[in-house]
MIZA-347224 format. One line per 2 residues: number of its first residue (from 1); their letters; for each residue x, y, z of C-alpha. Coordinates in nm, 2 decimals, decimal comma, m for minus. Layout:
% residues N
NUM = A = X Y Z; ...
//
This chain:
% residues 212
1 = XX = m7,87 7,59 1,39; m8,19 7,74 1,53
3 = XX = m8,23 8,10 1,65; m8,38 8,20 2,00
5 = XX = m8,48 8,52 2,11; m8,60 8,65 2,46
7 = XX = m8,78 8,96 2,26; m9,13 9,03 2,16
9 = XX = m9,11 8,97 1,83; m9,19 9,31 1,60
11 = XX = m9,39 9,10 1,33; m9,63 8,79 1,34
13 = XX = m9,60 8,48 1,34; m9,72 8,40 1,01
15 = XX = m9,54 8,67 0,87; m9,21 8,50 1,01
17 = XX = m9,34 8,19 0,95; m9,37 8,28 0,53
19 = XX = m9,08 8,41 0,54; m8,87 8,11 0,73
21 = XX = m9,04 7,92 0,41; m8,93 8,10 0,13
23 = XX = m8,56 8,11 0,30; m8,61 7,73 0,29
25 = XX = m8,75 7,69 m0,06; m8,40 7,86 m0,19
27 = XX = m8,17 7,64 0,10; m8,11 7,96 0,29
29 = XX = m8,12 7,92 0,68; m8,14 8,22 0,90
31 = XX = m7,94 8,22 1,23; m7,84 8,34 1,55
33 = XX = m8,02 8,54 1,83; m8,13 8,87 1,84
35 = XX = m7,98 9,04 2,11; m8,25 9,19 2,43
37 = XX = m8,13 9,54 2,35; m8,35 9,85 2,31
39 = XX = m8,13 10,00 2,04; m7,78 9,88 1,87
41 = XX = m7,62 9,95 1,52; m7,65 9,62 1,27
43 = XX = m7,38 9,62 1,02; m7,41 9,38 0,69
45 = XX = m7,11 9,20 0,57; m6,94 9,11 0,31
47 = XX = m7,16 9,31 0,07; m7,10 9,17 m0,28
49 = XX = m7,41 9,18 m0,44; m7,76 9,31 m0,41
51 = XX = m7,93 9,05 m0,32; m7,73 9,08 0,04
53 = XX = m8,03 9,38 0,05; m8,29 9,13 0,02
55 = XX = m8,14 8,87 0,28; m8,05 9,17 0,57
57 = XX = m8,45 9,19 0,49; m8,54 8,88 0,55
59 = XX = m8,36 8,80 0,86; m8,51 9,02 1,03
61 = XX = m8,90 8,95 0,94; m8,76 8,54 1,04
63 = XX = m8,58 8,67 1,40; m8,88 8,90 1,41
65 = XX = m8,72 9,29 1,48; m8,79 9,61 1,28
67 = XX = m8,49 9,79 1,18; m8,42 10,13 1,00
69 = XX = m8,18 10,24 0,75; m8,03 10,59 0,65
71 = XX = m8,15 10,73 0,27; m8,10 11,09 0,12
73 = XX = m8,40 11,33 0,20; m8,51 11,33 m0,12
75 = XX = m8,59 10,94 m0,14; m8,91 11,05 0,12
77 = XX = m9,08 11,27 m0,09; m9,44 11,22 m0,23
79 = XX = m9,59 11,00 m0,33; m9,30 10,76 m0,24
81 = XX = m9,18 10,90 0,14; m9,47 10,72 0,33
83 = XX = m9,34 10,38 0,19; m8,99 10,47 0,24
85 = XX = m9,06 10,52 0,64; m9,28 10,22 0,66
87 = XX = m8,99 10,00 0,54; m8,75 10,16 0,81
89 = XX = m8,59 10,44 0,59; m8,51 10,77 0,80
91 = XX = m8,39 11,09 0,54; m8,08 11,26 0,62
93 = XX = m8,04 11,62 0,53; m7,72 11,67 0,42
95 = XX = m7,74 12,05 0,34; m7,81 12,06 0,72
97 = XX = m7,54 12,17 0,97; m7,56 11,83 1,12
99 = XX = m7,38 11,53 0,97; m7,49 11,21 0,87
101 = XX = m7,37 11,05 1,23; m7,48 11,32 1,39
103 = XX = m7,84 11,30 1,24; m7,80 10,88 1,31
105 = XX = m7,73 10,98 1,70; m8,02 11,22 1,71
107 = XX = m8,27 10,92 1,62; m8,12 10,66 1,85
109 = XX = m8,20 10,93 2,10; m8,53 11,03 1,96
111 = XX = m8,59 10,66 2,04; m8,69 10,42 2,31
113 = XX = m8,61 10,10 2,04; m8,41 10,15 1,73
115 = XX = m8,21 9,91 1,50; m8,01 10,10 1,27
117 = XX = m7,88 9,87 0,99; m7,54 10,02 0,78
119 = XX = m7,36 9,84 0,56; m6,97 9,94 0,65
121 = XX = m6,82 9,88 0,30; m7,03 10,10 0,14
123 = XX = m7,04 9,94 m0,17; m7,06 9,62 m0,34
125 = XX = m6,74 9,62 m0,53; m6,42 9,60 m0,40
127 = XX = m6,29 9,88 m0,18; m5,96 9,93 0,08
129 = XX = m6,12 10,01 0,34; m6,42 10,01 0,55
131 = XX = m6,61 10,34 0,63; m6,65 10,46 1,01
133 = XX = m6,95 10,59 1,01; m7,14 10,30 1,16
135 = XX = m6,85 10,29 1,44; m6,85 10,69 1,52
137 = XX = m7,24 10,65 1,52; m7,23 10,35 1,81
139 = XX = m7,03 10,55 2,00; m7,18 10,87 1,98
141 = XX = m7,51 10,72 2,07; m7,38 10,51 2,34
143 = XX = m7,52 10,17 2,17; m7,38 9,86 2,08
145 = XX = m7,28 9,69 1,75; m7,40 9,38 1,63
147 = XX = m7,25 9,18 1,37; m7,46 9,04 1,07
149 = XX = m7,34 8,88 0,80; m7,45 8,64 0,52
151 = XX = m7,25 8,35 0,40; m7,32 8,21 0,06
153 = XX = m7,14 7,88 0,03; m7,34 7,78 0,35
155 = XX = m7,62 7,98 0,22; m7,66 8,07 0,63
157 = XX = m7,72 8,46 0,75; m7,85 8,59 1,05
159 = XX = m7,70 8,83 1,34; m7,37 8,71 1,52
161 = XX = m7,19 8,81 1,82; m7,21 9,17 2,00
163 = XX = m6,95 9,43 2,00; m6,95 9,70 2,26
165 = XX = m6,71 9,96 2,07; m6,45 10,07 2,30
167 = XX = m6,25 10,36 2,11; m5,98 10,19 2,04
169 = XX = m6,02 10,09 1,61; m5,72 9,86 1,63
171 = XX = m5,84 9,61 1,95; m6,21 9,62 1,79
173 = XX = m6,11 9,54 1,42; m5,93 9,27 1,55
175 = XX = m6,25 9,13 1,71; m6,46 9,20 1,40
177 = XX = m6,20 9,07 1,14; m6,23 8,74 1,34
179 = XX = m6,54 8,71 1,29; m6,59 8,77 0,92
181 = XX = m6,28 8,58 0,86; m6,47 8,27 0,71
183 = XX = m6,76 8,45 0,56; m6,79 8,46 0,23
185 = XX = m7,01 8,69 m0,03; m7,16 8,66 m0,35
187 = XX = m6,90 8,80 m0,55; m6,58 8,67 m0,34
189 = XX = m6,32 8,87 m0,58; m6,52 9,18 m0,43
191 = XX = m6,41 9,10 m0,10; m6,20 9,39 0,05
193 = XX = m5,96 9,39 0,38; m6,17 9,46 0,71
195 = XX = m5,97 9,70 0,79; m6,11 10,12 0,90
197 = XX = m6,00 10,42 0,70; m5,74 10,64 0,83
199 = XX = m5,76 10,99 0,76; m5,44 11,16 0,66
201 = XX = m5,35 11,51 0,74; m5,45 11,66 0,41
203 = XX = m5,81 11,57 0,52; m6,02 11,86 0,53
205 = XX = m6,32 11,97 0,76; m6,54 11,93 0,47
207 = XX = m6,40 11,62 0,42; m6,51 11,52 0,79
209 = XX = m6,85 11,65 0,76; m6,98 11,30 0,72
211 = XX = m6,73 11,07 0,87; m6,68 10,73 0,73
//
């Protein structure tokens, strides 16, 4: 399976070229087709391991986008902070009045392009639930989702089909459990249900402060 994109690519061709190689010399194969959108959310699943990191990564020097991730304030100070932006990272303040998703909607609209990538479980052992914050972000900044995933039996990743989040959890969990529903992780006994986190009512507005 080959990938086709009707974007400028955001990195050379001998930069995607090297890094369609190396994918090759360890039998990986990136797929899919990155979508002609200014801005969307990328989520990574199922993350099992930390090499998933390393793959997100290369998928999109091979499909040729920049994206950005989310990373505590204090991960951009000197001397490191320079690198940390030139990889994609954007701080978040926490001891700010604004939340996480709040912070994440203020850069998609500080932004012609942006390609936020989240990783929805939150961790790479097992866990109940998934975290919202990726979803609340979409729909606060009025972008899509896009679905990545890696698959390590097929040794395939890449970016799969696009979800335009329409408020209701149970009809668009539906969609995205479908999707995942034969991909498989590194660590398959770390595989948790796709399924969102409902608050209960002893949830408290500090708990809410940074949605999941």
């Amino acid at each position: 399976m080959t990938f086709v994109s009707h974007r400028k690519p955001d990195h050379p061709a001998w930069w995607r070229a090297f890094a369609r190689w190396l994918f090759g010399l360890f039998g990986w194969k990136a797929v899919g087709e990155v979508p002609d959108l200014p801005k969307f959310v990328l989520i990574g699943a199922p993350h099992t391991s930390n090499w998933d990191g390393l793959l997100m990564v290369g998928i999109t020097i091979i499909l040729g986008f920049k994206m950005q991730w989310l990373g505590k304030h204090t991960l951009f100070k000197f001397p490191f902070g320079g690198f940390m932006r030139f990889i994609g990272g954007v701080p978040v303040y926490r001891h700010e009045n604004r939340n996480m998703t709040g912070q994440a909607v203020d850069a998609f609209n500080a932004h012609e392009r942006f390609i936020l990538l989240v990783a929805p479980e939150g961790t790479r052992s097992y866990t109940t639930h998934w975290k919202l914050g990726f979803y609340h972000i979409a729909l606060g900044a009025n972008v899509p989702i896009v679905l990545g995933f890696v698959d390590y039996p097929r040794k395939i990743c890449g970016l799969g089909p696009v979800l335009y989040p329409s408020g209701d959890l149970d009809k668009d969990f539906e969609f995205i459990r479908a999707f995942y529903a034969d991909k498989v992780g590194a660590n398959p006994a770390n595989h948790g249900p796709i399924t969102p986190r409902r608050k209960s009512n002893k949830d408290t507005s500090g708990a809410a402060a940074e949605p999941e």
